[in-house]
mmCIF entry with sequence, helices, sheets and N, C-alpha, C, O atoms, coordinates in Angstrom:
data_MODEL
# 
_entry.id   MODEL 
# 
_entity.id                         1 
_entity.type                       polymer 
_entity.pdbx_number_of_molecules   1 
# 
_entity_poly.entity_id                      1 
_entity_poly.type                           'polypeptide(L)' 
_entity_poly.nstd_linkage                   no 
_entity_poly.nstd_monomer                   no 
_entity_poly.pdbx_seq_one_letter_code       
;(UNK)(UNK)(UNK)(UNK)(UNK)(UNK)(UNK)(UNK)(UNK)(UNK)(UNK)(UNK)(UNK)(UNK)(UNK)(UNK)
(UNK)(UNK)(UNK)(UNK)(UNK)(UNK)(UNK)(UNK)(UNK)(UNK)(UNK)(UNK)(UNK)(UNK)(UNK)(UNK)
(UNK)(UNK)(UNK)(UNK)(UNK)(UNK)(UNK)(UNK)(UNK)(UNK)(UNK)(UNK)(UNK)(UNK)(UNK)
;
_entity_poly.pdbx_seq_one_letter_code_can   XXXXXXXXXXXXXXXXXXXXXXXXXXXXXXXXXXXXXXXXXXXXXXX 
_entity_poly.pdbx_strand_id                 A 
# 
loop_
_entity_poly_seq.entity_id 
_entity_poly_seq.num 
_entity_poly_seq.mon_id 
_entity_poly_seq.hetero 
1 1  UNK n 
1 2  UNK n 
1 3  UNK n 
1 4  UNK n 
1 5  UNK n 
1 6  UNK n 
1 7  UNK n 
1 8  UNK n 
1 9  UNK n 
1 10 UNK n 
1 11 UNK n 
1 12 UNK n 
1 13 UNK n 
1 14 UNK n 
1 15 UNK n 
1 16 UNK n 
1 17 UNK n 
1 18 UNK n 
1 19 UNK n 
1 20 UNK n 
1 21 UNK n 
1 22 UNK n 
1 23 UNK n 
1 24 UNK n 
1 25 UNK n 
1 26 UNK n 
1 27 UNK n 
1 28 UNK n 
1 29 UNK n 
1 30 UNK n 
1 31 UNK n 
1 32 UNK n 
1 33 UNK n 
1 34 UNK n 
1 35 UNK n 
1 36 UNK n 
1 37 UNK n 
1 38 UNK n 
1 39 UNK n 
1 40 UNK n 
1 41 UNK n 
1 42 UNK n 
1 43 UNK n 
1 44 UNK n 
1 45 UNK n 
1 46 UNK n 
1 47 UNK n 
# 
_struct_asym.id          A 
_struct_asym.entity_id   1 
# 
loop_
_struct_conf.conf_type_id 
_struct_conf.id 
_struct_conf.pdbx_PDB_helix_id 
_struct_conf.beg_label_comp_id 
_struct_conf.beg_label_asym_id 
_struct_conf.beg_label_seq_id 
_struct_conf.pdbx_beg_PDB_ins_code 
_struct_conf.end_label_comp_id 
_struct_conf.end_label_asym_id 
_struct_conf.end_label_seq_id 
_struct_conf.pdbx_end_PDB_ins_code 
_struct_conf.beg_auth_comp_id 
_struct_conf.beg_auth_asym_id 
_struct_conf.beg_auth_seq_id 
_struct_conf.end_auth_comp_id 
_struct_conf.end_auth_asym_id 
_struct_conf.end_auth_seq_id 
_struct_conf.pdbx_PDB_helix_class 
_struct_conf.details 
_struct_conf.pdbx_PDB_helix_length 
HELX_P HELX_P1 AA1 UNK A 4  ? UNK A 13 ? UNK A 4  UNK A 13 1 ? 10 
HELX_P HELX_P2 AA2 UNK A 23 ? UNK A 39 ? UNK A 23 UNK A 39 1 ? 17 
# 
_struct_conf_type.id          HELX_P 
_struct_conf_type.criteria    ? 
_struct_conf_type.reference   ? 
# 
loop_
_atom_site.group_PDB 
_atom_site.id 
_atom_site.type_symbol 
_atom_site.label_atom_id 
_atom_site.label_alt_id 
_atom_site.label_comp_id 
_atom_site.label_asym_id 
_atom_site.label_entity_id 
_atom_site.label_seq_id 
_atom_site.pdbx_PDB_ins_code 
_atom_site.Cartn_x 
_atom_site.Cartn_y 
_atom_site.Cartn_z 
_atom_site.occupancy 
_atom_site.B_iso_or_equiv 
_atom_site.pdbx_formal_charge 
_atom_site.auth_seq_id 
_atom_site.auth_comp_id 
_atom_site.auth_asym_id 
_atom_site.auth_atom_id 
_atom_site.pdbx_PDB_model_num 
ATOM 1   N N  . UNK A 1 1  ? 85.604  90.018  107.697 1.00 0.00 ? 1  UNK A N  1 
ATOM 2   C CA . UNK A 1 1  ? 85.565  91.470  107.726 1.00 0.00 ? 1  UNK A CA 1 
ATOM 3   C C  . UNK A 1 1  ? 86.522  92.008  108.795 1.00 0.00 ? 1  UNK A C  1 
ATOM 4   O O  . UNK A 1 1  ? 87.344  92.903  108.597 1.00 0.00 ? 1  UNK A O  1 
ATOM 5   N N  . UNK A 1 2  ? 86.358  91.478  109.742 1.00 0.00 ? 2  UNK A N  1 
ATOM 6   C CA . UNK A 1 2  ? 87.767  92.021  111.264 1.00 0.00 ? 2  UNK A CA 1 
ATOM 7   C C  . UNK A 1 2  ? 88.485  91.299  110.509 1.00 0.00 ? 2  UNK A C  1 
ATOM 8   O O  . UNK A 1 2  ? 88.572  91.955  109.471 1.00 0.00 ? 2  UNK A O  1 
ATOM 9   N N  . UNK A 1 3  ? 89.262  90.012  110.336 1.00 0.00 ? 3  UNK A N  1 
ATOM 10  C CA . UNK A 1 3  ? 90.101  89.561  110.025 1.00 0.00 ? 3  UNK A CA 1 
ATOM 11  C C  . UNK A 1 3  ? 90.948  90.827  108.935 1.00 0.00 ? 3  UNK A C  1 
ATOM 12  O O  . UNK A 1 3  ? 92.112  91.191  109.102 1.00 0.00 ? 3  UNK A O  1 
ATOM 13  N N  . UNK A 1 4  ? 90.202  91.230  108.057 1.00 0.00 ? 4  UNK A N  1 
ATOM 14  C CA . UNK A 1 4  ? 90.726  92.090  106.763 1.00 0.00 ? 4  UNK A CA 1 
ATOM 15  C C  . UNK A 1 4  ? 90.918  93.150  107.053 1.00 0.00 ? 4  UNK A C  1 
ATOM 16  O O  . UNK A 1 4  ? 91.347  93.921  106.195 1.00 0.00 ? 4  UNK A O  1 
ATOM 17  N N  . UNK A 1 5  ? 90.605  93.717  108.739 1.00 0.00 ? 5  UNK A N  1 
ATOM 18  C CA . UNK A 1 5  ? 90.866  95.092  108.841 1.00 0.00 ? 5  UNK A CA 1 
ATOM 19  C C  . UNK A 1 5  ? 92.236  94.663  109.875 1.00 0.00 ? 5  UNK A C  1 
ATOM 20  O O  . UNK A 1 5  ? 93.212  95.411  109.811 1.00 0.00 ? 5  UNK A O  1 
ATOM 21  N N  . UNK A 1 6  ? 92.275  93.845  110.516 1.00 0.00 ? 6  UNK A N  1 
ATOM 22  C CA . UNK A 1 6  ? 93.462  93.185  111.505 1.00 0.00 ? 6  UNK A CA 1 
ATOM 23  C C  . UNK A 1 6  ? 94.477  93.345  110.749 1.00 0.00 ? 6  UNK A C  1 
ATOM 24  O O  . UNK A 1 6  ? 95.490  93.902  111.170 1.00 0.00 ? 6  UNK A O  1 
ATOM 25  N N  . UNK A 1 7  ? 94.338  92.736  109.115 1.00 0.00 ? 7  UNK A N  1 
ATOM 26  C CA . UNK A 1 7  ? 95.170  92.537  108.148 1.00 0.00 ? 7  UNK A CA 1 
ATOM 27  C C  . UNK A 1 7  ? 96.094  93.797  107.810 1.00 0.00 ? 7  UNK A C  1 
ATOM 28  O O  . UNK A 1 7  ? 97.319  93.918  107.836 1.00 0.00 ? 7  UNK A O  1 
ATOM 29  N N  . UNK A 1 8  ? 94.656  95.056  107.351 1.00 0.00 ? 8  UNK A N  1 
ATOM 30  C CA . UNK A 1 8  ? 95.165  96.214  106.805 1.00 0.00 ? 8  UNK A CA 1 
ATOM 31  C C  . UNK A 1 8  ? 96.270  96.788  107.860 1.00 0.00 ? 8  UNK A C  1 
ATOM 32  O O  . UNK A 1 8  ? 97.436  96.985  107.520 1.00 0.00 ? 8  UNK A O  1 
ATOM 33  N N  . UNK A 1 9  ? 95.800  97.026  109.125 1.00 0.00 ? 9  UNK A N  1 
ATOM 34  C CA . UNK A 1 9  ? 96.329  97.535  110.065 1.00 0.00 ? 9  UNK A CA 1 
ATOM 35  C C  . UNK A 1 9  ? 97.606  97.364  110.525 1.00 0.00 ? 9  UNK A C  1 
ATOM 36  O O  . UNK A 1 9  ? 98.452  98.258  110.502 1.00 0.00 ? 9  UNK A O  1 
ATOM 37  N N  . UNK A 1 10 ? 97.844  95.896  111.077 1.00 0.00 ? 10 UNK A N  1 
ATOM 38  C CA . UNK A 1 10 ? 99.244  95.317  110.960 1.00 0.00 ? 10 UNK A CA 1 
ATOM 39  C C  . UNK A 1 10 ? 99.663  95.836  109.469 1.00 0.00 ? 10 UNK A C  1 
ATOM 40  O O  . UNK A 1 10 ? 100.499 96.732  109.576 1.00 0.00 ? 10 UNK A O  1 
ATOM 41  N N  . UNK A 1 11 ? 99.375  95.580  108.272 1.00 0.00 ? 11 UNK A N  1 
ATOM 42  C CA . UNK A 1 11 ? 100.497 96.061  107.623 1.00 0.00 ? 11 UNK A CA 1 
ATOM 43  C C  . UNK A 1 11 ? 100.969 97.273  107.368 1.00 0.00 ? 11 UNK A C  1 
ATOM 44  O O  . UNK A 1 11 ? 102.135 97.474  107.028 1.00 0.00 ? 11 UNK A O  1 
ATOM 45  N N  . UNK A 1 12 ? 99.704  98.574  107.578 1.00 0.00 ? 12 UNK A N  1 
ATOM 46  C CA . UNK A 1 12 ? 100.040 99.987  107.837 1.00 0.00 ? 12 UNK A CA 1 
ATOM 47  C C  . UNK A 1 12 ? 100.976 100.280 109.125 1.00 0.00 ? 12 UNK A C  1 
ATOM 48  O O  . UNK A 1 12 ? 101.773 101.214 109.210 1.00 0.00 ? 12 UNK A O  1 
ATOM 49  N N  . UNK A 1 13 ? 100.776 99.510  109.896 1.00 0.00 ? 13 UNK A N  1 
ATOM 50  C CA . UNK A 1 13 ? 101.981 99.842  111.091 1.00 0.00 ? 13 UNK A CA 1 
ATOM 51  C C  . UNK A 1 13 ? 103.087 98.619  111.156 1.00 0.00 ? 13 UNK A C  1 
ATOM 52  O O  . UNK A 1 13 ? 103.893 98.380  112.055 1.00 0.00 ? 13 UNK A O  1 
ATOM 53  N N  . UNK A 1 14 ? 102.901 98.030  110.105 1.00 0.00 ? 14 UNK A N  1 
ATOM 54  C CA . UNK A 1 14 ? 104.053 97.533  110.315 1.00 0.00 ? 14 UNK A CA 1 
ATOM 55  C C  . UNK A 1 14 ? 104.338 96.512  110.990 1.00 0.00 ? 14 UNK A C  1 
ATOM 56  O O  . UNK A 1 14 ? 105.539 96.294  110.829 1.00 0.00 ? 14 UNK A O  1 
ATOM 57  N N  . UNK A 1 15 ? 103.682 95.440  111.956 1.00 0.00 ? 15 UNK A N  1 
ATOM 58  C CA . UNK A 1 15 ? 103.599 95.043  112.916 1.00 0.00 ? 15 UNK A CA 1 
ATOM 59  C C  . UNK A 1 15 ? 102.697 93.538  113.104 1.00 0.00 ? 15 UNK A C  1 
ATOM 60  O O  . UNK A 1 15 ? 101.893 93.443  112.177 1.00 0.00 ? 15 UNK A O  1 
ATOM 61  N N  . UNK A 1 16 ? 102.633 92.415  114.006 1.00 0.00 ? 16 UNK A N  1 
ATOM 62  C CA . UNK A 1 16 ? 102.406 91.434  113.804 1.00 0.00 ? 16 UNK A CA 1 
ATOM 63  C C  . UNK A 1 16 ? 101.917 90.968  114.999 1.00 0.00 ? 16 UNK A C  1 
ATOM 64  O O  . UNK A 1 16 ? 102.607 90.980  116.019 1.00 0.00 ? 16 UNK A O  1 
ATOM 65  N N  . UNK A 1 17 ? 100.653 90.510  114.962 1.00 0.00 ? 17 UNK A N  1 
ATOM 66  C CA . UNK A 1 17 ? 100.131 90.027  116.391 1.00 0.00 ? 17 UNK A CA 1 
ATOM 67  C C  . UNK A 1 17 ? 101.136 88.458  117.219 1.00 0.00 ? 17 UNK A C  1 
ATOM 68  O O  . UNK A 1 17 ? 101.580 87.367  116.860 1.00 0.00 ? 17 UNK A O  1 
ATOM 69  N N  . UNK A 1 18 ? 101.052 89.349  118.541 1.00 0.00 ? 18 UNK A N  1 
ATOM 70  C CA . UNK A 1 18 ? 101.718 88.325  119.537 1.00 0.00 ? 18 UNK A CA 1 
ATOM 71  C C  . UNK A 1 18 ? 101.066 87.177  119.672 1.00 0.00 ? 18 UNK A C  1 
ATOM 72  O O  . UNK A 1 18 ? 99.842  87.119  119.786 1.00 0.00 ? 18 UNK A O  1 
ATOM 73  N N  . UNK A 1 19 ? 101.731 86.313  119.669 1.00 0.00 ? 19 UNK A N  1 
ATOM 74  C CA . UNK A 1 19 ? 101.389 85.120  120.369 1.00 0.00 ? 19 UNK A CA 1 
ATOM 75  C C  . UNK A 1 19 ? 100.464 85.169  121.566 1.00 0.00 ? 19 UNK A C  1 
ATOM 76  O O  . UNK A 1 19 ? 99.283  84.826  121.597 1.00 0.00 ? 19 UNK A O  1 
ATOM 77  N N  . UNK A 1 20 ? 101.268 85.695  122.626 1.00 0.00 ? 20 UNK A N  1 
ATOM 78  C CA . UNK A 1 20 ? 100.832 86.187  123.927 1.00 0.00 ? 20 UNK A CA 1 
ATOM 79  C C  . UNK A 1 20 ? 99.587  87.061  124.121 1.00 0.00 ? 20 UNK A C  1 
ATOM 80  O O  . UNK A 1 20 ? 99.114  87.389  125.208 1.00 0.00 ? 20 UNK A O  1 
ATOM 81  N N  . UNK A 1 21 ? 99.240  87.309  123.203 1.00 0.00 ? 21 UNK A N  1 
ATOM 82  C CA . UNK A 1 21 ? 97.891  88.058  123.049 1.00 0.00 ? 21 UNK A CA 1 
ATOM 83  C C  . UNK A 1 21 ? 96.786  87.356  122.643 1.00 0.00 ? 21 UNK A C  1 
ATOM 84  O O  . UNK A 1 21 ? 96.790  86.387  121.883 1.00 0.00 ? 21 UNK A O  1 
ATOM 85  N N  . UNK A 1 22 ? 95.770  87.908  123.207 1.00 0.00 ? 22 UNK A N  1 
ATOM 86  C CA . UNK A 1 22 ? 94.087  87.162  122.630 1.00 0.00 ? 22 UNK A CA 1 
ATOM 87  C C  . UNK A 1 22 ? 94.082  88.292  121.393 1.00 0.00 ? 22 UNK A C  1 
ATOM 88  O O  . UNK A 1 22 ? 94.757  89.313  121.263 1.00 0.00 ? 22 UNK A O  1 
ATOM 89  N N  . UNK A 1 23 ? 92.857  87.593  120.374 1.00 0.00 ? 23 UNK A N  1 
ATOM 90  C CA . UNK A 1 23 ? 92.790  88.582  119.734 1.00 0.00 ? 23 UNK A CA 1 
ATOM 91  C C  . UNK A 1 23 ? 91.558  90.057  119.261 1.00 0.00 ? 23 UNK A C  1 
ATOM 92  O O  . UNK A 1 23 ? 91.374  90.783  118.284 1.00 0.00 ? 23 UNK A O  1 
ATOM 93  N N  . UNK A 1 24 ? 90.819  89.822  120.986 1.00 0.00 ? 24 UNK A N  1 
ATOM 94  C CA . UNK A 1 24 ? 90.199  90.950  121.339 1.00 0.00 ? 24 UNK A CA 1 
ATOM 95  C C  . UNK A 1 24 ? 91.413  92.067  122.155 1.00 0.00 ? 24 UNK A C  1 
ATOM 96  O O  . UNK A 1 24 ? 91.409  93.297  122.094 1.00 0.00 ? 24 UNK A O  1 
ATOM 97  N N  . UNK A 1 25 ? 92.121  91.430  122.692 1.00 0.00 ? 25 UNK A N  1 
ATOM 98  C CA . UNK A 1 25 ? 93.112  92.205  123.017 1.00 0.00 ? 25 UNK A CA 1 
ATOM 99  C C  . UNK A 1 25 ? 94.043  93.152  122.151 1.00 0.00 ? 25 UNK A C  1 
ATOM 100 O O  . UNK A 1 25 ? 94.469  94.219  122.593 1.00 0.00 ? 25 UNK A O  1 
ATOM 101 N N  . UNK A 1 26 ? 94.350  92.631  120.762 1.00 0.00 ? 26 UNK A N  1 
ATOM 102 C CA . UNK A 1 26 ? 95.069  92.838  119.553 1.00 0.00 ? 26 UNK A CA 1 
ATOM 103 C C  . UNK A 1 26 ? 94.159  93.603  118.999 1.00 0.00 ? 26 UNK A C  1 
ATOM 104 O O  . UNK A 1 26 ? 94.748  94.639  118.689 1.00 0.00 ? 26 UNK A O  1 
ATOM 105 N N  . UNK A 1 27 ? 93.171  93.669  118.732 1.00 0.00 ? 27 UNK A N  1 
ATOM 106 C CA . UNK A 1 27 ? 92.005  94.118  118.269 1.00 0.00 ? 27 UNK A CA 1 
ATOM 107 C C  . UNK A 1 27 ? 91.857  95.803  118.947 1.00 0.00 ? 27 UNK A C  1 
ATOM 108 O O  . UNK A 1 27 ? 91.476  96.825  118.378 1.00 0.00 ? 27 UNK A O  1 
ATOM 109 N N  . UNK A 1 28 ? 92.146  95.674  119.828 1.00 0.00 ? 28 UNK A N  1 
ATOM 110 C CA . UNK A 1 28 ? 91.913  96.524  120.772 1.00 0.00 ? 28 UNK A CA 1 
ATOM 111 C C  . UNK A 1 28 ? 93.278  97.610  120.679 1.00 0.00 ? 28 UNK A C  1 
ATOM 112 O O  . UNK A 1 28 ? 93.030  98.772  120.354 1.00 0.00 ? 28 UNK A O  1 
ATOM 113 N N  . UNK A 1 29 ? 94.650  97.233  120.956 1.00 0.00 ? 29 UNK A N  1 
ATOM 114 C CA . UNK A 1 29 ? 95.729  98.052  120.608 1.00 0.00 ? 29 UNK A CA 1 
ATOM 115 C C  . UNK A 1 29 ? 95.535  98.431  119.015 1.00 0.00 ? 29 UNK A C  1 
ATOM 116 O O  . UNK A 1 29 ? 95.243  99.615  118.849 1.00 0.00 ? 29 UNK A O  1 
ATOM 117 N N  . UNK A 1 30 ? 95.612  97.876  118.168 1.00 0.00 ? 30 UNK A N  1 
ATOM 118 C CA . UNK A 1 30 ? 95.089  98.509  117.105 1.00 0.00 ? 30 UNK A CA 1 
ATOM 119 C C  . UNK A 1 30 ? 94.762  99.718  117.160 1.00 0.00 ? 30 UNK A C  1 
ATOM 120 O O  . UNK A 1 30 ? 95.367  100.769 116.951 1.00 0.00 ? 30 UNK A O  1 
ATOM 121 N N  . UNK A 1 31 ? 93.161  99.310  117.638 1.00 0.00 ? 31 UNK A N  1 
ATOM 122 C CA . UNK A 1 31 ? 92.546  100.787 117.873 1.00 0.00 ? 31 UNK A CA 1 
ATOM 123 C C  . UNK A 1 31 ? 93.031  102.117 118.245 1.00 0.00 ? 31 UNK A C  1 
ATOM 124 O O  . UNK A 1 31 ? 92.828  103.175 117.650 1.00 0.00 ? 31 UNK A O  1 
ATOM 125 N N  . UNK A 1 32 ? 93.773  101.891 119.427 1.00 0.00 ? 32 UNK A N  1 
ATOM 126 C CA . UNK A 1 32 ? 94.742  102.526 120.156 1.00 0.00 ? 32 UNK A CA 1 
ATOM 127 C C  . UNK A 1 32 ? 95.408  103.428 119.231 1.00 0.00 ? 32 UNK A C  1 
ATOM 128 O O  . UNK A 1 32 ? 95.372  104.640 119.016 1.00 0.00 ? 32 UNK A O  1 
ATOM 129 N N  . UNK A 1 33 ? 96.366  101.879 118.498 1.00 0.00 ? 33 UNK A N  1 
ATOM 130 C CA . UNK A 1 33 ? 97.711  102.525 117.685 1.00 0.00 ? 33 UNK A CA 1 
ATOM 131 C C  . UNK A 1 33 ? 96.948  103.728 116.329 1.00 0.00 ? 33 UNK A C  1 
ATOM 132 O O  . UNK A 1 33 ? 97.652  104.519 115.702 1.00 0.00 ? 33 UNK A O  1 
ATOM 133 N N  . UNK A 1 34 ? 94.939  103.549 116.064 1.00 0.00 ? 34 UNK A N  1 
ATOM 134 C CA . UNK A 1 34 ? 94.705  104.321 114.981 1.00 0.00 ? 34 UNK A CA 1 
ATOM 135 C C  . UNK A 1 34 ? 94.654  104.993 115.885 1.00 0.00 ? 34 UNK A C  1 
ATOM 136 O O  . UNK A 1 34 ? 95.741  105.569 115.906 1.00 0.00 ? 34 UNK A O  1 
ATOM 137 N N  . UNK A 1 35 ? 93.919  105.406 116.906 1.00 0.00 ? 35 UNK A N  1 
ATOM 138 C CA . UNK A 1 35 ? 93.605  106.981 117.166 1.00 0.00 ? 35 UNK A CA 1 
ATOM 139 C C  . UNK A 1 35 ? 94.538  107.718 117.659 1.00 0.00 ? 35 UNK A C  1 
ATOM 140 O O  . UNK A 1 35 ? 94.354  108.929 117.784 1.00 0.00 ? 35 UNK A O  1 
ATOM 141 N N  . UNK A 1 36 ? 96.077  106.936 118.144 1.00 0.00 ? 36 UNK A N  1 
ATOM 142 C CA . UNK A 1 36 ? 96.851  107.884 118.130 1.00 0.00 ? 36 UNK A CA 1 
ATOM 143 C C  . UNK A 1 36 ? 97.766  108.689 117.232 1.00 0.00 ? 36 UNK A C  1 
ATOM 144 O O  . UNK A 1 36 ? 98.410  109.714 117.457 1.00 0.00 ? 36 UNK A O  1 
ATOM 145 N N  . UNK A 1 37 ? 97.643  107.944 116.158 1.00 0.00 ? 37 UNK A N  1 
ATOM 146 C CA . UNK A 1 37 ? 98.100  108.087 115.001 1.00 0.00 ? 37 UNK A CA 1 
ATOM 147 C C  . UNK A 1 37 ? 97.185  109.228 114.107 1.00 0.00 ? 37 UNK A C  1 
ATOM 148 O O  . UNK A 1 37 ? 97.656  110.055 113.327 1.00 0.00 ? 37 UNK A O  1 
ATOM 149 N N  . UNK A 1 38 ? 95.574  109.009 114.487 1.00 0.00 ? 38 UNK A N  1 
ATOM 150 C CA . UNK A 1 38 ? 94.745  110.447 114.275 1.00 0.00 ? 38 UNK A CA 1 
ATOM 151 C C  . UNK A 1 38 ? 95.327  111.579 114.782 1.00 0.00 ? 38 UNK A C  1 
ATOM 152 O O  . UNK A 1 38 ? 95.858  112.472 114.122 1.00 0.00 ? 38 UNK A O  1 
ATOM 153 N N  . UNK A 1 39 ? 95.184  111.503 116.266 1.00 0.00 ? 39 UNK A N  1 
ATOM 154 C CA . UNK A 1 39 ? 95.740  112.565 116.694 1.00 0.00 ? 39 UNK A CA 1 
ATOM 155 C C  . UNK A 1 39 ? 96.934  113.310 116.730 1.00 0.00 ? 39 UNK A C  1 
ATOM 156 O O  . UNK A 1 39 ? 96.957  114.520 116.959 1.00 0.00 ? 39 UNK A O  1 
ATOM 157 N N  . UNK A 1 40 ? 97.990  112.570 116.496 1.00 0.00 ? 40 UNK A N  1 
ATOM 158 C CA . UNK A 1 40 ? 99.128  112.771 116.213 1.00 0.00 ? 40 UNK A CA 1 
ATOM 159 C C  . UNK A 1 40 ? 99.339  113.605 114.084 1.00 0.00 ? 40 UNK A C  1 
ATOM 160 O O  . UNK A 1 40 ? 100.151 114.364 113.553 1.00 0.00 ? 40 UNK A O  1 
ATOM 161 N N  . UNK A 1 41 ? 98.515  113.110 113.765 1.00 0.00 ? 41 UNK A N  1 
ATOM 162 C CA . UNK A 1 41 ? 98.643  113.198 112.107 1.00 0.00 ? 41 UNK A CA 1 
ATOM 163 C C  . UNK A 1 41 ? 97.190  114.064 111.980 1.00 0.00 ? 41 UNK A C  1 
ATOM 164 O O  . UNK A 1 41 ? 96.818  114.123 110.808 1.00 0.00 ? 41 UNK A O  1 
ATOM 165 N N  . UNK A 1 42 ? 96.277  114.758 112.951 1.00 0.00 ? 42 UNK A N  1 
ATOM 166 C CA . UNK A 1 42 ? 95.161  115.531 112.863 1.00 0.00 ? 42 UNK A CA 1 
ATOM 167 C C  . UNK A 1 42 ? 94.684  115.403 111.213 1.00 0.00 ? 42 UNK A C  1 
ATOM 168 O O  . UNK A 1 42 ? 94.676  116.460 110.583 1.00 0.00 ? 42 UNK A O  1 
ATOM 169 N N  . UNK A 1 43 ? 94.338  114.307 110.588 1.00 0.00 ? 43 UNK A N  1 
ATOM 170 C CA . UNK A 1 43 ? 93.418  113.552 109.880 1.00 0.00 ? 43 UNK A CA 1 
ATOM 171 C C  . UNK A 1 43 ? 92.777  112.287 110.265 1.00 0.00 ? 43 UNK A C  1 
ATOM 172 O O  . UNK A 1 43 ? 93.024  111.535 111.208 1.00 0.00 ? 43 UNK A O  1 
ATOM 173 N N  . UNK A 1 44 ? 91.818  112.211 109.243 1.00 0.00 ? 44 UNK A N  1 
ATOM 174 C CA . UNK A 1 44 ? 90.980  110.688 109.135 1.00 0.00 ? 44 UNK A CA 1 
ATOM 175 C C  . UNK A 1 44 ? 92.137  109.350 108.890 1.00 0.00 ? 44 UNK A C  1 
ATOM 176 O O  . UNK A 1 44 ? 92.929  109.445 107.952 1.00 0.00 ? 44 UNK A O  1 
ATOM 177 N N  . UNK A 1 45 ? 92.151  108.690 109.376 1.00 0.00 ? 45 UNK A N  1 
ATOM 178 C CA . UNK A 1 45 ? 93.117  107.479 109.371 1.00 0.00 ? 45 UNK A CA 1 
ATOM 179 C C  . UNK A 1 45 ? 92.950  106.852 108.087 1.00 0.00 ? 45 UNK A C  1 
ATOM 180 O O  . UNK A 1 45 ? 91.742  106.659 107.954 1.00 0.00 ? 45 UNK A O  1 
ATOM 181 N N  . UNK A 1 46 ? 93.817  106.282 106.686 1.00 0.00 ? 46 UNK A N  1 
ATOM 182 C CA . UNK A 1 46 ? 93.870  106.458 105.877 1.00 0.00 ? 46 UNK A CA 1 
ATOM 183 C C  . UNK A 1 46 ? 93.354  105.393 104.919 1.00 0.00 ? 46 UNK A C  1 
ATOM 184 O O  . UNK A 1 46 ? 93.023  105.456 103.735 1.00 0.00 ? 46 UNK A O  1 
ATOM 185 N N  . UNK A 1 47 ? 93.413  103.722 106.388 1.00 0.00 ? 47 UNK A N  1 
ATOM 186 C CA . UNK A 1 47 ? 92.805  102.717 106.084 1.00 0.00 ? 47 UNK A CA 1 
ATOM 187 C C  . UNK A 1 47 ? 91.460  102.148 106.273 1.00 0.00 ? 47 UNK A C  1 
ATOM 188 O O  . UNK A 1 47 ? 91.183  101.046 105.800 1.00 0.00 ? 47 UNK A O  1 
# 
C-alpha cells in the first residue's frame, strides 16, 4: 500500500528515490513535494 503510493508519486513528479536516502525520509519529502504542490495549485492533490 506505501510502496504503491511511493510509486504513484515519483511518477506524478517525475522523480526517483536516492540512494542516499532512507525510505522514511523519501516518504516524507514526498509529502512535502504534495502539499506544496496543494498549495501552490489551491486543489486536492490529484493522486
Amino acid at each position: 500500500m506505501i510502496g504503491e503510493r511511493i510509486a504513484k508519486l515519483e511518477k506524478f513528479f517525475g522523480v526517483r528515490k536516492p540512494k542516499s536516502i532512507d525510505p522514511i525520509e523519501w516518504l516524507e519529502k514526498l509529502y512535502e513535494m504534495e502539499m506544496e504542490w496543494e498549495d501552490k495549485n489551491q486543489k486536492t492533490f490529484p493522486v
